[in-house]
C-alpha positions as CSV (number, residue, x, y, z in Angstrom):
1,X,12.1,-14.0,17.9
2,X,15.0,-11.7,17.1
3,X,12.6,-9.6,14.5
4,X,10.2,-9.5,17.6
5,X,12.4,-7.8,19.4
6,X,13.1,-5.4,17.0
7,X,9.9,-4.3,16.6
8,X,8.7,-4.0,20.0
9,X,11.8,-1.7,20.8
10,X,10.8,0.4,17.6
11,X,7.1,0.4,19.3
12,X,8.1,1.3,22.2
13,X,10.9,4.2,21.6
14,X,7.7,5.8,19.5
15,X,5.3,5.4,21.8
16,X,7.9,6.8,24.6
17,X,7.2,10.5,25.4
18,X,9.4,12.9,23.9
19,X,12.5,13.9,25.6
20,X,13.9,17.4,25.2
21,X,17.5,19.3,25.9
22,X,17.0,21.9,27.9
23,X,20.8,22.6,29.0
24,X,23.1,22.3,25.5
25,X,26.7,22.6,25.7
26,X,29.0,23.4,22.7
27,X,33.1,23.5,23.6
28,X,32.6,26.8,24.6
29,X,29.3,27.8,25.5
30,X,26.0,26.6,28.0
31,X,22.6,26.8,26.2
32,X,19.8,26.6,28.4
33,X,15.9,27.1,27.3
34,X,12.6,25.6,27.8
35,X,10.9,23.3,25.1
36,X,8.0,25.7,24.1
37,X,10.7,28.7,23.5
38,X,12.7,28.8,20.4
39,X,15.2,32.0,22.6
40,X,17.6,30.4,24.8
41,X,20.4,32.2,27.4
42,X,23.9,31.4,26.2
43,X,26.3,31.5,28.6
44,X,30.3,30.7,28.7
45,X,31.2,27.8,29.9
46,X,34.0,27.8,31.9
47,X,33.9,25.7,34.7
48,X,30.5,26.2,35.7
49,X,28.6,23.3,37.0
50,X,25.1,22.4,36.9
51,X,23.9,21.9,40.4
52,X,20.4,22.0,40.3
53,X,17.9,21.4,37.9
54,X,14.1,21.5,38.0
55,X,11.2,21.8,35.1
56,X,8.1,21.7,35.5
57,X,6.0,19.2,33.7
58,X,4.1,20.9,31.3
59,X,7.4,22.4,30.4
60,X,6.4,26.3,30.5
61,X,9.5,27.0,33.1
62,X,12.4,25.7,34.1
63,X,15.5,26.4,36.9
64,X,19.0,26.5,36.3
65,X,21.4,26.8,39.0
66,X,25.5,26.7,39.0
67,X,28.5,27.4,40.8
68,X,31.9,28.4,39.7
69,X,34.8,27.4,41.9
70,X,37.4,29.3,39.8
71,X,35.1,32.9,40.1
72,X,33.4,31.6,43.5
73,X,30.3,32.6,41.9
74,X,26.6,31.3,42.0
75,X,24.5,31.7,38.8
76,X,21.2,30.6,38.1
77,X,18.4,31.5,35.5
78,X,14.3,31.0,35.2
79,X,12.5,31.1,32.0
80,X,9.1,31.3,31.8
81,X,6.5,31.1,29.4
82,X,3.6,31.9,32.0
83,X,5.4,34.5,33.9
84,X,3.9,37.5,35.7
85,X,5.3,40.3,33.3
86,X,5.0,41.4,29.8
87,X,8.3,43.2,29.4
88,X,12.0,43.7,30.8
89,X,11.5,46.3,32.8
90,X,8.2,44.6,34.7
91,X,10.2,41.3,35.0
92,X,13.1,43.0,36.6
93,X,10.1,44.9,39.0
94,X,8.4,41.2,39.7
95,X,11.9,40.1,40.5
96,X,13.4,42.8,43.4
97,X,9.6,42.4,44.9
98,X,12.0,39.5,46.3
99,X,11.3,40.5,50.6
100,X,15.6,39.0,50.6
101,X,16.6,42.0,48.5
102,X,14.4,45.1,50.9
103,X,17.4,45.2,52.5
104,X,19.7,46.1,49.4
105,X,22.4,48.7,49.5
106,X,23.8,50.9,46.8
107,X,21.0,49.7,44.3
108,X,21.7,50.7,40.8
109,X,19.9,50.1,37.6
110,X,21.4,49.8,33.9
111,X,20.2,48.7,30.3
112,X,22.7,45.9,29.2
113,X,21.7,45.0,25.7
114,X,18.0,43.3,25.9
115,X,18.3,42.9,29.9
116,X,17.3,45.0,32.2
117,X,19.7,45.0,35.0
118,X,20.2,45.7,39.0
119,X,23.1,45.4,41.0
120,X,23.5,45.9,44.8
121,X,24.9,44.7,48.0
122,X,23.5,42.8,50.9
123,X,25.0,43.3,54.2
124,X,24.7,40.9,57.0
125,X,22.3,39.3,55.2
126,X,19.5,37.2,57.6
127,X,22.1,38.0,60.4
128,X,24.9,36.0,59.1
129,X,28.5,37.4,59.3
130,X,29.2,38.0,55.9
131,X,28.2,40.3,52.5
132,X,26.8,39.6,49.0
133,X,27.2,41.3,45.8
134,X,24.3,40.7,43.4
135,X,23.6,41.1,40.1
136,X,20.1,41.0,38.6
137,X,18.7,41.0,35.0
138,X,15.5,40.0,33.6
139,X,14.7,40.2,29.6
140,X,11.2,39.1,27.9
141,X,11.7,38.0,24.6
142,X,9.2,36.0,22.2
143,X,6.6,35.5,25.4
144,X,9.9,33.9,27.5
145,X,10.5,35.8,30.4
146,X,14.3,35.3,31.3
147,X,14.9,36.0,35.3
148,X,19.1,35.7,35.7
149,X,20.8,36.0,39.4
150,X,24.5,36.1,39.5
151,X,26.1,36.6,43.2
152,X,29.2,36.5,45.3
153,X,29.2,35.5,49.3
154,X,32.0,36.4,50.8
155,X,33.3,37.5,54.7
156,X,34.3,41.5,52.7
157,X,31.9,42.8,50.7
158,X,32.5,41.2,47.2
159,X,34.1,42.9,44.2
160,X,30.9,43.8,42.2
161,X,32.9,44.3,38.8
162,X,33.6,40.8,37.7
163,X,29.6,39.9,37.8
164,X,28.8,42.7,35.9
165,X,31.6,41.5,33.6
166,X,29.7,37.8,33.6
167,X,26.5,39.6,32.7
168,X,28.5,41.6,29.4
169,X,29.0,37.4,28.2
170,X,25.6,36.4,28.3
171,X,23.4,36.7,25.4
172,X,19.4,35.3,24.6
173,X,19.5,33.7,21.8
C-alpha cells in the first residue's frame, strides 16, 4: 500500500500542469517576467511589496503592482508578448494614449538605457485635492513589451527626482 502511494503521487505531480515563477527574488533584487520570455525587469528590492498580481492564462502577459512605504511610492510593470507595439518608442506612444494622463503637465521625454521614458505631473487629478508625479517607460525587447509606471500621490506636488532615480535601478534582463 505504501509503494501505491508513492506512485500515484509521482503520477500525479507529472501529470500536474507546470507551474512557473514569474516574480524571483534574490537578497537584493525582484525578478519579474512572463513564462514565454527569457528578458525579465530587475528591480531592487527594498521594501517593496507585491500587492497585486494577475496573469493571464495562456501566460503571454502579466501585472505587477507594489508599494513602498519607506519611498511612499507605487510601482507596477506589464509585459507582454502580444502587445500593440513593435518598439520602445511605439510602446511608450500606446501607453500616454492613457485618456488619465491628457491632462499631464510639464511632459518630458528621455532615453534611459533600453527604455524610453516620460515624466510628468498630474494636477487635481479626477477632481481630487491632491498631485501626482509620474514616471513612464516602456522598452521592447526579444518580442516582450515592458510597460513600467512608477508614481507619487501626495497633497504638494511630489518630488519628481527620486522616481527618476528608481527608474536609473531598473534594468531588463
Amino acid at each position: 500500500m505504501k509503494s501505491f502511494r508513492y506512485v500515484l503521487s509521482a503520477v500525479v505531480m507529472l501529470a500536474a500542469p507546470q507551474v512557473y515563477a514569474d516574480v524571483n527574488d534574490s537578497i537584493t533584487d525582484r525578478r519579474f517576467s512572463i513564462p514565454l520570455g527569457a528578458q525579465g525587469l530587475v528591480m531592487p528590492r527594498a521594501d517593496w511589496a507585491l500587492n497585486k498580481e494577475q496573469r493571464r492564462s495562456d501566460g503571454k502577459v502579466a501585472y505587477y503592482m507594489m508599494y513602498s512605504e519607506q519611498a511612499r511610492t507605487v510601482f507596477s510593470v506589464y509585459i507582454d508578448k502580444t502587445g500593440p507595439c513593435r518598439s520602445a518608442d511605439d510602446c511608450l506612444k500606446e501607453t500616454l494614449k492613457n485618456p488619465l494622463y491628457k491632462e499631464a503637465q510639464e511632459i518630458k521625454m528621455t532615453d534611459d538605457r533600453q527604455f524610453k521614458v516620460a515624466y510628468f505631473y498630474l494636477d487635481k487629478p479626477q477632481g481630487l485635492a491632491v498631485s501626482q508625479a509620474h514616471v513612464l517607460a516602456s522598452a521592447y525587447v526579444d518580442g516582450l513589451w515592458f510597460d513600467i509606471h512608477i508614481s507619487q500621490t501626495n497633497k504638494e506636488r511630489p518630488d519628481i527626482g527620486g522616481l527618476l532615480e528608481l527608474m536609473k535601478t531598473l534594468q531588463l534582463k
